[in-house]
N, C-alpha and C positions, 0 to 999 in steps of 0.2 A: 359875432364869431371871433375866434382868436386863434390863430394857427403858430405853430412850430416848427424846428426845422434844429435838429441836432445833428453834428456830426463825432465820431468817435473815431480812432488812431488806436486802433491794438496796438500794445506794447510784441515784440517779435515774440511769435510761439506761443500768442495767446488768442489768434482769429480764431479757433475755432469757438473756446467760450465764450468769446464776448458777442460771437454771431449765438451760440445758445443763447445767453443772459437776453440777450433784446427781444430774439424770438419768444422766448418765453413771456413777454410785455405783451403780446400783440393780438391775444384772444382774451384775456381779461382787460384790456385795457380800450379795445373794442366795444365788451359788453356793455364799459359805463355809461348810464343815464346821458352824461352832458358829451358822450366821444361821437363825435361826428366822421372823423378818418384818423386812423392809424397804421400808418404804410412803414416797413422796413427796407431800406434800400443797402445795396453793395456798391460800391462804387468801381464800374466797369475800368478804365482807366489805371488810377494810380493808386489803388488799391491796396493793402486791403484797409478800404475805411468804408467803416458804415454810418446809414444816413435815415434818419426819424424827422417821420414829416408828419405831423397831427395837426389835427383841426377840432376846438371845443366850440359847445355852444357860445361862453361866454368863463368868465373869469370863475365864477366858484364853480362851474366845470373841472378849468385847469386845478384848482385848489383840492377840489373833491380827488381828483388824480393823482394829485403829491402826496394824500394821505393815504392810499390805496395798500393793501400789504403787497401786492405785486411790486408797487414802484417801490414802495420802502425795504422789500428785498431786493431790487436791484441796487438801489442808492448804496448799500452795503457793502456790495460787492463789486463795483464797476470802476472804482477807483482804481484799486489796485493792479486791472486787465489794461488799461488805456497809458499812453507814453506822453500823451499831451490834456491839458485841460479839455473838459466837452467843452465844443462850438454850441451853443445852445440860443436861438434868437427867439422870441417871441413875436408874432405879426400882428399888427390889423390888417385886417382884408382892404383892398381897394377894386381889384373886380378880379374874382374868383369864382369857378365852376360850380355849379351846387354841389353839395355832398352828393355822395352815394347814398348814406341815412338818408335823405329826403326823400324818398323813395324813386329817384329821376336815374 
């Protein structure tokens, strides 16, 4: 398994696309074969930043999802909405909950 964790910085007077732009990620990017979790987070606090937390089976998972046209129409357009580089990390698990896909 390989999980994720992005965070994004709308640029002022652009929250509310860039909360579309990701929502719009989160039902196709769900249905891939290899997506195990695809959560969209706001960040309550110091706000407004949002927060993508995924979990793939394994690496041509994630790869199968970089080529996806969802992700490659956002890649497109998310640049331009954001004031800071995406925080973007890639995980290995070390003791993590089962998926929700597991069927648990």
């Amino acid at each position: 398994m390989i999980g994720t964790v992005a965070l994004f910085h709308p640029r002022e007077g652009s929250e509310a696309e860039v909360e579309s732009l990701l929502s719009s990620l989160v039902a196709p990017s769900r249905a891939e074969p290899g997506c195990l979790d695809y959560d969209l987070y706001r960040e309550r606090l110091e706000g407004p930043r949002f927060v993508l937390v995924e979990r793939y089976r394994d690496q041509d998972a994630v790869e199968a999802h970089r080529r996806s046209s969802h992700y490659l129409a956002y890649r497109s357009r998310i640049f331009d909405l954001v004031d800071q580089p995406i925080d973007a990390v890639l995980l290995d698990p070390l003791d993590v909950m089962p998926s929700r896909s597991a069927g648990l």
